[in-house]
N, C-alpha and C positions, 0 to 999 in steps of 0.2 A: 390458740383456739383453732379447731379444724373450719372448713367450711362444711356450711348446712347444704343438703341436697334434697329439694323437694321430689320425691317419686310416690307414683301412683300405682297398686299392684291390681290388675284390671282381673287377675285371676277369684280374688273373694268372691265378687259379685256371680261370676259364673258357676262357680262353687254352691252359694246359697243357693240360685238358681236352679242348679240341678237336682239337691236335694228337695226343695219344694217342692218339684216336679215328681219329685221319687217318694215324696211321703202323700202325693195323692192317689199316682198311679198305682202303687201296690195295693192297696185297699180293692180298688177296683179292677188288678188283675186278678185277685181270688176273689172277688165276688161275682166275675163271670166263669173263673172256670168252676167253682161250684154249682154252677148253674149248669152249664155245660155238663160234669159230673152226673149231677140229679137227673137228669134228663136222656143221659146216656148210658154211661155204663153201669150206674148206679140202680136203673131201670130194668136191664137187662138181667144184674144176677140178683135184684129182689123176686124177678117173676120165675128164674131157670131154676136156682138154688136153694137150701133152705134158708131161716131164717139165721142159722148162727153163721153161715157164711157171709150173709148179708152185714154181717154187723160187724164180722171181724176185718171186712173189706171196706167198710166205712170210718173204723177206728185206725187202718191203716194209711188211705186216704186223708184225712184230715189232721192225724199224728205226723205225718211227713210233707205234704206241699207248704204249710205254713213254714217249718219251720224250716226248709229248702228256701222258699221263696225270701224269709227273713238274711236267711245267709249269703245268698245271693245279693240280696241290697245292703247288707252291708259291707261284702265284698268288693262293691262297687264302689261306695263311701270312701271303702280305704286306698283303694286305688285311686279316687279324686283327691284323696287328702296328701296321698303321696304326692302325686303329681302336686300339688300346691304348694308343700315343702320343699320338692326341688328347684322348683321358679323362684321362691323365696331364696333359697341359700344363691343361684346364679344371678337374683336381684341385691342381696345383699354381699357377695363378692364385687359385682360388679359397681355398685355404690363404693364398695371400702377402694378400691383402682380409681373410683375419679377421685375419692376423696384424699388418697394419696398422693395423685399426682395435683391436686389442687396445691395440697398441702407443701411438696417439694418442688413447689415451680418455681422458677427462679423471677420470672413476671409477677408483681405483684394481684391477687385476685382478692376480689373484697367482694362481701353479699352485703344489702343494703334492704332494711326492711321496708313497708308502704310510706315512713315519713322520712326516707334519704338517709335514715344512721344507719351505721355501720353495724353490723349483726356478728360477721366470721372476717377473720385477719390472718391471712396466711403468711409461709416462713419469705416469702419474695416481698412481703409489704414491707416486716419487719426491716429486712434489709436496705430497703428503699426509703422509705423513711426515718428507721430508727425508734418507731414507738412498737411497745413493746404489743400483746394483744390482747392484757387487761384495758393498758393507755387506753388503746385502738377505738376498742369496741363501747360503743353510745353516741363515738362522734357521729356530726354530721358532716356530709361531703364538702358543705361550704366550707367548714371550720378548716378543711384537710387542704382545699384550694387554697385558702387565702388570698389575703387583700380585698380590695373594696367592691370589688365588681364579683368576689365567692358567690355570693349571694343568690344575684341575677342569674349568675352561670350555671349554681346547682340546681334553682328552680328551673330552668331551660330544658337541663340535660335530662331532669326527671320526666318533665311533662313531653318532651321528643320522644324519649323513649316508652311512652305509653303509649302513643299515637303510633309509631313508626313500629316498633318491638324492638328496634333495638338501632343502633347507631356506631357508626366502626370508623378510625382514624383519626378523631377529633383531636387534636392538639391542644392544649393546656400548661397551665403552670401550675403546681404544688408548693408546700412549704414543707422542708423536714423538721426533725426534733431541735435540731440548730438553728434552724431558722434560713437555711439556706435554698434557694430556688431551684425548684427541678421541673424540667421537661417532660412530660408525657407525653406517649399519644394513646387515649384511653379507647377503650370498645366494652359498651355499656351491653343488656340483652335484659328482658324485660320478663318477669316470672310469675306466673299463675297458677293457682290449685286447680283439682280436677272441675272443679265448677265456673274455672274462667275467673276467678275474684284473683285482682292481683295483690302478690302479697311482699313487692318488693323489686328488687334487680339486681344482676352479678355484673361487676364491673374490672374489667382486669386492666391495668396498668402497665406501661414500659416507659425505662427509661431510656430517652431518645437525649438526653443532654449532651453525649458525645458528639453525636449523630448532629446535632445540632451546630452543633460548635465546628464540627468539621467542614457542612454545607456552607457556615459563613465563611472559612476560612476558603472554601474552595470558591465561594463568589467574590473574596477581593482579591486571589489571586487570578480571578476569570477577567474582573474589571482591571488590573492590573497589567496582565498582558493585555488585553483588548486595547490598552491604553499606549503600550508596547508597541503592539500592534501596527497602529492608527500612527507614532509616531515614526514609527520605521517605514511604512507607507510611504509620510510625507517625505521622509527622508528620500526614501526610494524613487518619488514621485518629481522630486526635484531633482536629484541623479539622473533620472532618464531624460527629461527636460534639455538640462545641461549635456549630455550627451547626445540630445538631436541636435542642438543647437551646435557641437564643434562637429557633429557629423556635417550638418549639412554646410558647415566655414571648410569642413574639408574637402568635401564634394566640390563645392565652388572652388577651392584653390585646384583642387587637383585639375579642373576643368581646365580653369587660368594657366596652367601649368601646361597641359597637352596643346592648346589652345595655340601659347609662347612654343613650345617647340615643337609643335607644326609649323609656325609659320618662321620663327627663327631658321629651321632644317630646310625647308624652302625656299626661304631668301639667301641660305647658303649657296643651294647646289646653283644655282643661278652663273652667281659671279666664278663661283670655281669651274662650270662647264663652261664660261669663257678664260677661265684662267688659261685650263686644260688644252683648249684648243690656239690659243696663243701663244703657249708656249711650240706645241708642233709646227705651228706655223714659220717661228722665228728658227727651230731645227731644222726646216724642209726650204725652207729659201734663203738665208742666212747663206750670203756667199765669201762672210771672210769671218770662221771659224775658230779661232784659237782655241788651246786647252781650256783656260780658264771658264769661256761661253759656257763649252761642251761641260765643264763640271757644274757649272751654275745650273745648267738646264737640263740636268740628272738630278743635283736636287731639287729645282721646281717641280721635275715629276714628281718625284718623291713623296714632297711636301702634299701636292696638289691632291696624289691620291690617298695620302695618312686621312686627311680632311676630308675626303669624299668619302671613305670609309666612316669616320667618324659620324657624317650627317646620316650616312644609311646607317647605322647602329639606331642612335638617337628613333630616326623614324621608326624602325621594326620595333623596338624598345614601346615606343608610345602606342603604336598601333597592337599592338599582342596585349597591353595593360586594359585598353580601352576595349579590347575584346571584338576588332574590326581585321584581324590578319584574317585572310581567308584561304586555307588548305584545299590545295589538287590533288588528293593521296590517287595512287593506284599500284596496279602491279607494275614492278620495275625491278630491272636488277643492277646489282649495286657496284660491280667491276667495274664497267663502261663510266659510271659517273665518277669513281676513284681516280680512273684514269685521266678523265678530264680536267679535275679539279689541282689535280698534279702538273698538268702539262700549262694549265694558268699560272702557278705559281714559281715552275720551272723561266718562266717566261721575265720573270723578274727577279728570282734569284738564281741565275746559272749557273752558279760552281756551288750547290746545294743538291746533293745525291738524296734520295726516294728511295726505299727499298720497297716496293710494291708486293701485296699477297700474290701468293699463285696458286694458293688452291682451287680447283674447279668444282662446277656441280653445285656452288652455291645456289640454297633457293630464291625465286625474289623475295621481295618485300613488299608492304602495299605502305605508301609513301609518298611524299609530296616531291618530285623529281630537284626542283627549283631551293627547297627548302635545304633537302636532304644537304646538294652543292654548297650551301651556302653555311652550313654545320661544319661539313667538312676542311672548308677554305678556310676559314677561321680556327679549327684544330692546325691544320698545317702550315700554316700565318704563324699560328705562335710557336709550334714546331723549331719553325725556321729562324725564329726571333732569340729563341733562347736557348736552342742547340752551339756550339762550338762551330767554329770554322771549319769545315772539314770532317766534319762527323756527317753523319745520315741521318736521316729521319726514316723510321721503319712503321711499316702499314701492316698491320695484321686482321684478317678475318676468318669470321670461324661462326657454326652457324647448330643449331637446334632443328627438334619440330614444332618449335615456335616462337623463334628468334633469331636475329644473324646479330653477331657484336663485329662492331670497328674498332678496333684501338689505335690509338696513333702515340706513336713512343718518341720522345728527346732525347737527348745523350746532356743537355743543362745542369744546371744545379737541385732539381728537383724542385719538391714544394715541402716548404716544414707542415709537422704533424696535425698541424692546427687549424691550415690551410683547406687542408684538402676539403672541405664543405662548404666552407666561405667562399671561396673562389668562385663561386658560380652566384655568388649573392651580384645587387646590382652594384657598380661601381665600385667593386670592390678590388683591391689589389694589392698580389704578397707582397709586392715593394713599392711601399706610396713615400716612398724618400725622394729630393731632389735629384738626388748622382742615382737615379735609376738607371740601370744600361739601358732596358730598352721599355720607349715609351707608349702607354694602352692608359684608355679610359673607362677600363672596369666594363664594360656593354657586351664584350662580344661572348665570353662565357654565358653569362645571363640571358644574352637572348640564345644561346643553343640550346641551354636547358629548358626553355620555355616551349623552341620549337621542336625538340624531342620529344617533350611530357608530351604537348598537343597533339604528336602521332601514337601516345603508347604507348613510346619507349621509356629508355631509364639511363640517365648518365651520372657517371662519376669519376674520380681521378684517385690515382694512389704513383707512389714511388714504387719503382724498380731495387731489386736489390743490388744490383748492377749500379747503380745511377741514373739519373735522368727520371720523366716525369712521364705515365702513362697517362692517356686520358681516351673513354672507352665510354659508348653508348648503344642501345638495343634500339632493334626498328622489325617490328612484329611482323612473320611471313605472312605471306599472302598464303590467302585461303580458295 
């Protein structure tokens, strides 16, 4: 069954209208223009002309305005009735378009007379329900809703929609042919004849049952994670907890830790700058000398200064970690300090050759003078340490326009592949075996790398293809 479509063709009325109008008006437009006539021309050639003119001019007259005037209003007729036909076929197309698309809509659309039954069943109800639209048609909406509360809902939905005109969204349940539960969301509209008497309501239907089912499934996967959520929070929440709490066991040890070796490193240098000086003492007045003394008290230096090296590592080490070193950079150039720090080391290993750069023209640096020294002492310390007897140690410099590098080369065993990045870690060292030849406590790589980065620069180490170990760091020109 199609659905019913109340229309109102507001053209009749205008229609009858105009004819009334036109079946009064013509009467009384020839009864003045015959008046008009008599009075005018009619006058004129009864008095000018004879009489059989007179009459053949009055039989023509009256032979021809009626029935002009006749043709003319009916002329008029036909072209209102036209025009009425064609409003009609553009109201009756345009009726058969909604009525098709009523018809092939895939929403279910139901018309429902003034007591709630069902009057037209379109092919989306069928579908939606399954009754066919003999079934369909007498039910009432309650019957359509079911269950115990139909009742109340369809009396609700009718009396809303008379007061309101109409109501959109409303959410419900259905029963189909099977008996099975369906979702709606209905949009009612409320329908009156041209006199205002209502004569019922169009009520269209969707099934939202998917829609339904997907919103619940998207709310326990929302409650779900949210639950997720909340416990990965706690988790997180106690994670960070525990991590302030060994941060701050670390902070305190590390404290503990600079704490111990500041004042360990302090209560060293103490006793060893009396070592130091007791030992010269017993070399500079010591008036019966043998070899032996004199070899003891080559090693006491030795020793004295391994140790004093040792405690100044340890301190620069703690103090550069603590973030208390405090850098003099400036302009400087870097030959004159090469040279010095060569003639220190010259000083206590004398049959140990230097091959010194001799390039000129180097630019300075902007540098910490003190610092610079003490990077370098410690390259050519260990230079010395693990070169050969009798080999060289070679200084090379070479420079940019915005860098000068140092390298300082061994003629040793090198450093395995693995090394070369570690070595500069703290305490670290390629040979931590007992039968080390020669002995270091991992500090002094570490702290050059520190007091390099702090200027700018960049250090690293590789093997020669020669043999032996380069080790090579940048110190940015001065500007």
């Amino acid at each position: 069954m199609t659905a019913k479509t109340i229309t109102a063709n507001p053209t009749d009325s205008t229609i009858s209208q105009r004819i009334s109008t036109l079946r009064w008006l013509l009467p009384i437009a020839l009864a003045i223009l015959s008046v008009i006539y008599q009075l005018g021309p009619a006058a004129w050639v009864h008095d000018n002309f004879s009489h059989e003119l007179h009459y053949i001019v009055e039989i023509l007259f009256y032979g021809l305005v009626g029935p002009v005037f006749v043709y003319m209003a009916v002329g008029q007729i036909s072209r209102w009735l036209e025009e009425k036909e064609h409003v009609e076929h553009l109201a009756r197309a345009h009726e058969q378009r909604l009525v098709s698309i009523t018809t092939a809509s895939a929403d279910a659309i139901l018309g429902l007379n003034s007591n709630g039954r069902i009057e037209s069943w379109n092919r989306g109800a069928e579908l939606l329900f399954g009754y066919s639209t003999g079934e369909a048609v007498g039910v009432s909406l309650a019957e359509l809703f079911g269950g115990e509360a139909a009742e109340v809902e369809s009396q609700w939905l009718i009396e809303e929609v008379r007061q309101a005109g109409f109501i959109r969204g409303h959410e419900t349940t259905c029963r189909d042919a099977q008996g099975q539960q369906v979702v709606v969301e209905l949009t009612a509209t409320h329908l009156t004849d041209d006199s205002g008497q209502s004569i019922g309501m169009s009520v269209i239907l969707r099934d939202v049952t998917e829609r339904k089912r997907r919103e619940q499934e998207i709310r326990r996967l929302n409650t779900s994670l949210n639950e997720q959520v909340a416990e990965r929070t706690r988790e997180l929440a106690d994670k960070v907890n525990q991590l302030a709490r060994a941060n701050a066991d670390l902070q305190k040890l590390d404290r503990t830790r600079s704490e111990f070796v500041s004042l360990v490193s302090h209560q060293l240098r103490a006793p060893l700058t009396n070592m130091h000086g007791a030992v010269e003492h017993i070399e500079a007045n010591c008036a019966a000398m043998n070899p032996t003394c004199t070899r003891m008290i080559t090693i006491l230096n030795q020793q004295v200064d391994r140790l004093n090296r040792l405690v100044i590592g340890v301190l620069n080490a703690a103090r550069i970690e603590a973030g208390e070193f405090v850098l003099h950079a400036e302009p400087i150039s870097v030959l004159p300090i090469v040279q010095q720090v060569v003639d220190q080391i010259r000083a206590r290993a004398s049959n140990r050759l230097f091959n010194m750069p001799t390039k000129p023209g180097l630019p300075l640096v902007f540098a910490d003078r003190d610092r610079l020294a003490e990077v370098l002492a410690n390259l050519l310390d260990n230079a010395d340490k693990y070169s050969s007897s009798g080999k060289e140690v070679v200084i090379e410099a070479r420079a940019d326009q915005v860098e000068v590098i140092l390298s300082v080369r061994d003629f040793g065993p090198g450093l395995p592949s693995d090394d070369l990045e570690q070595v500069f870690n703290k305490f670290y060292r390629a040979d931590s075996s007992d039968s080390q030849a020669s002995y270091g406590y991992g500090l002094g790589l570490y702290v050059c790398r520190q007091l390099i980065e702090a200027q700018q620069g960049r250090i690293w180490a590789e093997n020669h293809p020669d043999g032996g170990a380069i080790f090579s760091f940048t110190i940015p020109v001065a500007k």
